[in-house]
C-alpha positions in Angstrom: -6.2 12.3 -54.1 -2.5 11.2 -53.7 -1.7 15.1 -52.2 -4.9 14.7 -49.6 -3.2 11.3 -48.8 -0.2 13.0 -47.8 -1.5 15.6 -46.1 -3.6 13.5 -43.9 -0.1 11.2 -42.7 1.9 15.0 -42.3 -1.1 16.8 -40.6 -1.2 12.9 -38.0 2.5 12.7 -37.8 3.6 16.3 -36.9 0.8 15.9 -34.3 1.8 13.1 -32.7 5.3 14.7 -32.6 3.7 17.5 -31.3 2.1 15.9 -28.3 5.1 13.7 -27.3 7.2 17.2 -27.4 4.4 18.9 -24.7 4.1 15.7 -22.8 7.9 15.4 -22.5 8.2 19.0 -21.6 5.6 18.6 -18.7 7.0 15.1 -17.3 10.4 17.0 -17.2 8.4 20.2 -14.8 5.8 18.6 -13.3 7.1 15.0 -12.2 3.9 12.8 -13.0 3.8 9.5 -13.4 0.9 10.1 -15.8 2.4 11.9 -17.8 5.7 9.7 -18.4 3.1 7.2 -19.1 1.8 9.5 -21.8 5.4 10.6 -22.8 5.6 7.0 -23.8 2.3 6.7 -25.4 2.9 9.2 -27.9 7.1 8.5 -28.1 5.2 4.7 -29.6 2.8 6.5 -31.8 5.9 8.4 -33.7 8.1 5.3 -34.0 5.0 3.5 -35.3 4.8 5.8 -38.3 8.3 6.0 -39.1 8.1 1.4 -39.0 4.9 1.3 -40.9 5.0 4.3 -43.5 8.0 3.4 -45.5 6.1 -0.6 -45.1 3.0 0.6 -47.1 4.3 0.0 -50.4 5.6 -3.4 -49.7 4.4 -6.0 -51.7 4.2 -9.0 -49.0 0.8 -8.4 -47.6 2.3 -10.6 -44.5 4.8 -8.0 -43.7 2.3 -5.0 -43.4 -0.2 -6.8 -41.5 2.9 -7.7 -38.8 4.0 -4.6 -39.3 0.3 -3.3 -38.4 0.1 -5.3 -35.5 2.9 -3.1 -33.7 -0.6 -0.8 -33.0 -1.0 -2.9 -29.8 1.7 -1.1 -28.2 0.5 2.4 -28.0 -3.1 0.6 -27.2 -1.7 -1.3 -24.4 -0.4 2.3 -23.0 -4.0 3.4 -23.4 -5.7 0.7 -21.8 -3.2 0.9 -18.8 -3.7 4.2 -18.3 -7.9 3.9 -18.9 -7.8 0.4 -16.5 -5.9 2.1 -14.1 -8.5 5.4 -13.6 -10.5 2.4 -12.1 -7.9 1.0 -9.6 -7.8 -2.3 -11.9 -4.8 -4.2 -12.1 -3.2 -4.0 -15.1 -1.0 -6.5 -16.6 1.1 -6.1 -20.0 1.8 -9.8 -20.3 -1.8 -10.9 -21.4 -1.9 -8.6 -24.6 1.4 -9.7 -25.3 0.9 -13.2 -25.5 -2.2 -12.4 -27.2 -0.8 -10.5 -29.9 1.8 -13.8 -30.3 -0.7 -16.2 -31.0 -2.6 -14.3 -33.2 1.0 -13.3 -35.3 1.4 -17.0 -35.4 -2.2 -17.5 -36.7 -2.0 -15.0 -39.6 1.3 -16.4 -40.5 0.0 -19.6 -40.5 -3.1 -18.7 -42.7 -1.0 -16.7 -45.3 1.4 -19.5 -45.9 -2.2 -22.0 -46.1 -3.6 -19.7 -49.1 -5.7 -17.3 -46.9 -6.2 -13.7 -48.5 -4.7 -10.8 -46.6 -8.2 -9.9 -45.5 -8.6 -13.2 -44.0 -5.4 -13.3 -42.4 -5.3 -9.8 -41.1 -8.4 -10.6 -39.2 -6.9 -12.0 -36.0 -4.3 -9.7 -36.0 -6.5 -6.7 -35.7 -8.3 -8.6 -33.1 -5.2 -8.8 -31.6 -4.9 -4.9 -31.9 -7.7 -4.1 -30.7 -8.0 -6.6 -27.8 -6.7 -3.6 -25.1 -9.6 -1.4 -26.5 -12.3 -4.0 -25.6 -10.5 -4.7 -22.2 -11.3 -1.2 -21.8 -14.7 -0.9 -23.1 -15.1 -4.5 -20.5 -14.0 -2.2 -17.8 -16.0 1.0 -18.5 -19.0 -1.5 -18.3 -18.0 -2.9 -15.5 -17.5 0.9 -13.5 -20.1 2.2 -14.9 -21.3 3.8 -11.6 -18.1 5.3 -10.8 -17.2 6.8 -14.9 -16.7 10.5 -15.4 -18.4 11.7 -18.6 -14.6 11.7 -19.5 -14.6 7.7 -19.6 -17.7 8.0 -21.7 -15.8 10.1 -24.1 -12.9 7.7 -24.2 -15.1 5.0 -24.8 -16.8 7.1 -27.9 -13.5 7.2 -29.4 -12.5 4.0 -28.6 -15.3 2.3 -30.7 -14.5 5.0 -33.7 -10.8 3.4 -33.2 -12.3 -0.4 -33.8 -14.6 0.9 -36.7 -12.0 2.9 -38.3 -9.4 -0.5 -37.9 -11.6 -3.1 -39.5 -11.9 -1.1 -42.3 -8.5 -1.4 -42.6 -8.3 -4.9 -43.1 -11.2 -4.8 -45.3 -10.3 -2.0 -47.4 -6.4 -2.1 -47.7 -6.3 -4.2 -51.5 -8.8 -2.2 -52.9 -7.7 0.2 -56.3 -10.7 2.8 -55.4 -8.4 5.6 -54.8 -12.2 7.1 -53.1 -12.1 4.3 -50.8 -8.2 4.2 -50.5 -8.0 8.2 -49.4 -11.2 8.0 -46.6 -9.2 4.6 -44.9 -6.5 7.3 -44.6 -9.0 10.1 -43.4 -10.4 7.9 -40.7 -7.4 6.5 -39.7 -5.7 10.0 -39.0 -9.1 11.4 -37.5 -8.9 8.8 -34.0 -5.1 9.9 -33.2 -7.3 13.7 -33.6 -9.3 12.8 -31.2 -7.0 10.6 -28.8 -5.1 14.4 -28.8 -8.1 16.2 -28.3 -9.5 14.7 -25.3 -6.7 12.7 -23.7 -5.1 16.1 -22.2 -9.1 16.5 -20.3 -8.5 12.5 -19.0 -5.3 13.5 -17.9 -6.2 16.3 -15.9 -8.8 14.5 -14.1 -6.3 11.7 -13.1 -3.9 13.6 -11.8 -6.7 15.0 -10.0 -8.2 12.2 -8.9 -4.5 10.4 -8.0 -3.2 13.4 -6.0 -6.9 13.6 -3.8 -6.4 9.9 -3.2 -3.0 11.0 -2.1 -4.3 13.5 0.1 -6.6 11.6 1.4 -4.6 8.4 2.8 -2.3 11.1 4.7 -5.2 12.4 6.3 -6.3 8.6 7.2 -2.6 7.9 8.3 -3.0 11.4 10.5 -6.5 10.2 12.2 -4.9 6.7 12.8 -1.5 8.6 14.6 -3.8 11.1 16.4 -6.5 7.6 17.5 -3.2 6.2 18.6 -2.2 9.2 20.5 -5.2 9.4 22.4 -4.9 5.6 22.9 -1.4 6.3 24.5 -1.9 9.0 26.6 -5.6 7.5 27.9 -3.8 4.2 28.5 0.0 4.3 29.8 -0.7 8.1 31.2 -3.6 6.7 33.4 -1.8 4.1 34.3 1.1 6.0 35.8 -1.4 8.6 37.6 -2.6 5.2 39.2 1.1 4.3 40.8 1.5 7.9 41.9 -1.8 7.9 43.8 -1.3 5.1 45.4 2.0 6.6 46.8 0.6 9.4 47.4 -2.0 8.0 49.6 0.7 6.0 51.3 2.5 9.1 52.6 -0.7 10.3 53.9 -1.3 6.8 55.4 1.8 6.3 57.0 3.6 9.5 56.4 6.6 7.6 55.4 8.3 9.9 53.3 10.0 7.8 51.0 7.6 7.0 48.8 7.6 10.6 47.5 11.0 9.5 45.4 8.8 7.0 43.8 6.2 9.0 43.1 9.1 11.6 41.6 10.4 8.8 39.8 6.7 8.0 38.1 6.3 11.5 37.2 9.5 11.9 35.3 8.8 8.6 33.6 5.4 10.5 32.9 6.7 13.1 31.4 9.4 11.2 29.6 5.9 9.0 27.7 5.0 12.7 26.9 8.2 13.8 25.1 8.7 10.3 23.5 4.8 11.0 22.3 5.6 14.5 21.2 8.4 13.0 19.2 7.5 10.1 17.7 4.1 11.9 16.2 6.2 15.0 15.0 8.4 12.5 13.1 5.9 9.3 12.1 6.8 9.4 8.5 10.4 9.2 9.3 12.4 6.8 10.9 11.8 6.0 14.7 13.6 7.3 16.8 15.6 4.5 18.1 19.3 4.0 20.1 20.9 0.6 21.3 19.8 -0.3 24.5 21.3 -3.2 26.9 18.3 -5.9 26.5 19.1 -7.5 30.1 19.3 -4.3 32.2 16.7 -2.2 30.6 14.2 -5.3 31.3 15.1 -5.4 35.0 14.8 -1.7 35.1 11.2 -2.1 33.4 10.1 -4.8 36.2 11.4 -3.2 39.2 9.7 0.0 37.8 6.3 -2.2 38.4 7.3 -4.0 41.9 5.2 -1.4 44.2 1.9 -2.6 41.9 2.9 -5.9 42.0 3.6 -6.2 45.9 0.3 -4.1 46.5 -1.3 -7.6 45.2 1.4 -9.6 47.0 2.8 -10.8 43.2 6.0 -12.0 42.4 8.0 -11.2 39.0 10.4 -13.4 38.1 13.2 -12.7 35.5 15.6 -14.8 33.9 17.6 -14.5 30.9 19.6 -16.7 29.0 21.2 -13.6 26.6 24.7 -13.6 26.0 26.2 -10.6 28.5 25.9 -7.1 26.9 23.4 -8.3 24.5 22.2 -5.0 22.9 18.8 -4.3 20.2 17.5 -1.3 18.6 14.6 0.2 20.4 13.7 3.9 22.3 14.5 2.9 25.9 11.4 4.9 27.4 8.8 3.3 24.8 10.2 -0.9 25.5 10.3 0.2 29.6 6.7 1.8 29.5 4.5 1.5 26.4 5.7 -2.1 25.6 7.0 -4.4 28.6 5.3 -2.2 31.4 1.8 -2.8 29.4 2.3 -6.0 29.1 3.5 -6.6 32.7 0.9 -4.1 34.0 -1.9 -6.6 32.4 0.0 -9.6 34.1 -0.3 -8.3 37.4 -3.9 -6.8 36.9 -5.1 -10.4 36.0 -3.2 -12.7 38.6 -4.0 -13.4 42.1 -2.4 -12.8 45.2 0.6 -15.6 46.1 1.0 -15.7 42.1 4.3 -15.0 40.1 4.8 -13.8 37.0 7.7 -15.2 34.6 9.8 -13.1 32.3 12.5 -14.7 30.4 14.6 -13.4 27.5 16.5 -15.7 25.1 17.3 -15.9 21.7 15.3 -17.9 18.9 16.6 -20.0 15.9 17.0 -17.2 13.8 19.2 -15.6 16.2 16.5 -12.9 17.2 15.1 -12.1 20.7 12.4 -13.4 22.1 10.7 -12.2 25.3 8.5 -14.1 27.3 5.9 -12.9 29.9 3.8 -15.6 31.3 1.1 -15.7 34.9 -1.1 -17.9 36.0 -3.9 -16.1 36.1 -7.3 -15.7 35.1 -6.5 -16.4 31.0 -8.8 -15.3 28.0 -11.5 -16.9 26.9 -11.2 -17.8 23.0 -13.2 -14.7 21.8 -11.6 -12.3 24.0 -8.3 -13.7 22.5 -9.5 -13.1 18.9 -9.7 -9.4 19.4 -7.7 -9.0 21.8 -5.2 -6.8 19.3 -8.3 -4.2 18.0 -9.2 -0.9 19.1 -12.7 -2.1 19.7 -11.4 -4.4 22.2 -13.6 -3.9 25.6 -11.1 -3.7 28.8 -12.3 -6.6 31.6 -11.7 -6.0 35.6 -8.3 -7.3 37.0 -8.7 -9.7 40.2 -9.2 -7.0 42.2 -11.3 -5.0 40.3 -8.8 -2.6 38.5 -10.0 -1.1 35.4 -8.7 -0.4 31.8 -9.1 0.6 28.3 -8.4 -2.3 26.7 -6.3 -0.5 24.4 -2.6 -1.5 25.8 -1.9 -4.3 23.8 -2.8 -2.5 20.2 -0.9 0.2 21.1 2.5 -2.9 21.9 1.8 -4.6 18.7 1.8 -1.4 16.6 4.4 0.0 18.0 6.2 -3.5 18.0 5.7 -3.6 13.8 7.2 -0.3 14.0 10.2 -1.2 15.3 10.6 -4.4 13.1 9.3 -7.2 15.5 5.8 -9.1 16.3 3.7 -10.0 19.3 2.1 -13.4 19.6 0.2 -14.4 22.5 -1.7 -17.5 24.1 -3.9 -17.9 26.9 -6.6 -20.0 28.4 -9.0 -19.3 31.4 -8.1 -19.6 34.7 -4.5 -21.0 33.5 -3.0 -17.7 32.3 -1.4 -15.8 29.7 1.9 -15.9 27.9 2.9 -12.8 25.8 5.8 -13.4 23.1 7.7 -10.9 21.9 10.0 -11.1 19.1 12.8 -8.4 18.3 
């Protein structure tokens, strides 16, 4: 009986040593966080046996039920790794303070005259506490479990079964009853290494699809926002070069062909900046130090043709410090960011109106830019989704038409570039734009 004893810890022991050697081996190849995680659960398992084995012949009954209680480590690995094929959060801390009090308790007890069954109750509680937080979750995801997690949860009941009885069973002289403790004990780290390697698999399946599918999210976002840009800002600048156009056939004053060369290079400047930025979203922006002041100016004059078409004055003023420079792709602040906001400030204001731009710096030593008009305003719903996608373009004063996608395209590319948008309005007193950089 003694021999069978010993067989049963060598047969557990070399493999638990065996699985921490494969699991290391295949953290070191194939970089998994998984698999550290499992490195770790079987690296817990070995030290366990080397603590508790050479414990077992101790004669303070207190000192092998702590010394049993060490068990909630490598279930606390489990039940992370079981919690987490859920998307649960998973916090350590709980089953750490758990496993405290219930330490406390059995010392408590034993020092009170309780028998080491009595006393060894709440610390197998304590062990097993992880396990049930598992079992609570598998019943809670039920709809969602692989026949994987049903598996698991087989084992984790054999786990409970097989660690009451060690609290029950541990005094007793039947060397019968002594040797099948041992048998059942080694049997659940036999099956925790038979069918952890299939649960495994499956979540590094299942974490490398989720993977795969939040890139193709991200992509459909970039290629919704390149639509967004190109229907918007692209239509927009068509718009300017027509209206040239039409003057030079009107008039036949030929000067208005250099601003309509002008609007096509800034065209097909929004083009490359598009190609670009797409081509290299997940990495950083491409951005260079522009002069704040005279890349503004440049931005409004760029819109004084549309604004004197509705006889609309911009206004600029700045109270920057000269030379005042911030990181941002010139192209994308003069057409995608102030010209949409400016283009919507002119669209909405009526004729004899101006419109205010003025840059200065906040309390935090960052730059604000504000573009305000008098015009006709939002209304309090329009206001509340004025920043979605879903947003429905209204007619300017004059009946121009839009999108209604300019100013989600400025805030997201605003975040990009480490600022925010704010905005306030009310109808028929205007809108202010803030923009922080």
């Amino acid at each position: 009986m003694e021999q069978a004893i010993k067989l049963s810890f060598v047969t557990t022991f070399a493999l638990s040593l065996l699985n921490l050697i494969i699991y290391f081996v295949l953290k070191r190849i194939w970089k998994k966080e998984l698999l550290e995680t499992m490195t770790l659960y079987w690296f817990s398992v070995v030290i366990l046996f080397l603590i508790q084995t050479p414990l077992q012949s101790s004669v303070d009954n207190l000192i092998i039920a702590l010394a049993f209680s060490l068990n909630v480590v490598p279930a606390a690995i489990i039940a992370k790794i079981y919690q987490n094929s859920f998307d649960e959060k998973f916090n350590y801390t709980k089953y750490l303070l758990a496993q405290i009090a219930v330490m406390l308790t059995a010392i408590i007890m034993k020092n009170n005259g309780f028998s080491f069954t009595q006393f060894c109750i709440p610390i197998v509680v304590g062990v097993l506490y992880p396990v049930i937080d598992s079992i609570r979750a598998y019943i809670k995801n039920f709809q969602k479990a692989t026949p994987i997690h049903g598996i698991l949860i087989f084992v984790f009941i054999y786990s409970i079964v097989t660690t009451f009885n060690f609290a029950f069973n541990r005094l007793s002289t039947d060397p019968t009853v002594i040797w099948w403790g041992w048998v059942t004990g080694s049997f659940t780290y036999i099956l925790f290494s038979s069918f952890l390697p299939f649960f495994v698999l499956q979540e590094i399946f299942r974490v490398e699809e989720k993977k795969l599918t939040g890139i193709i999210e991200n992509k459909t976002k970039d290629l919704t926002t390149l639509n967004s840009i190109l229907s918007h800002d692209i239509s927009n600048a068509l718009q300017v070069i027509d209206l040239s156009v039409m003057r030079v056939i009107k008039t036949e004053e030929m000067r208005h062909l250099t601003k309509t060369k002008n609007k096509i290079n800034e065209t097909l400047a929004l083009l490359r900046f598009v190609r670009t930025y797409f081509k290299n979203k997940d990495r950083p922006v491409p951005i260079t130090q522009i002069h704040f002041e005279n890349t503004l100016i440049q931005s409004a004059d760029s819109l004084k043709e549309m604004a004197d078409e509705k006889n609309v004055s911009i206004k600029v003023t700045s109270e920057l410090p000269p030379g005042v420079e911030v990181l941002f792709d010139e192209n994308l602040f003069k057409t995608c960011i102030v010209g949409n906001i400016l283009k919507n400030a002119i669209k909405f204001s009526h004729s004899g109106e101006t419109i205010e731009i003025k840059a200065m710096k906040d309390n935090n030593n960052r730059i604000l830019l504000r573009i305000k008009d008098s015009g006709v305003g939002m209304s309090e719903d329009q206001l509340a989704s004025v920043f979605t996608k879903e947003g429905k373009s209204t007619f300017g004063t004059r009946g121009e038409i839009g999108t209604g996608l300019g100013l989600p395209i400025v805030k997201e590319l605003m975040e990009d570039h480490g600022g925010n948008i704010a905005i306030s309005s009310e109808v028929n007193k205007g809108t202010e734009v803030i923009l922080t950089f």
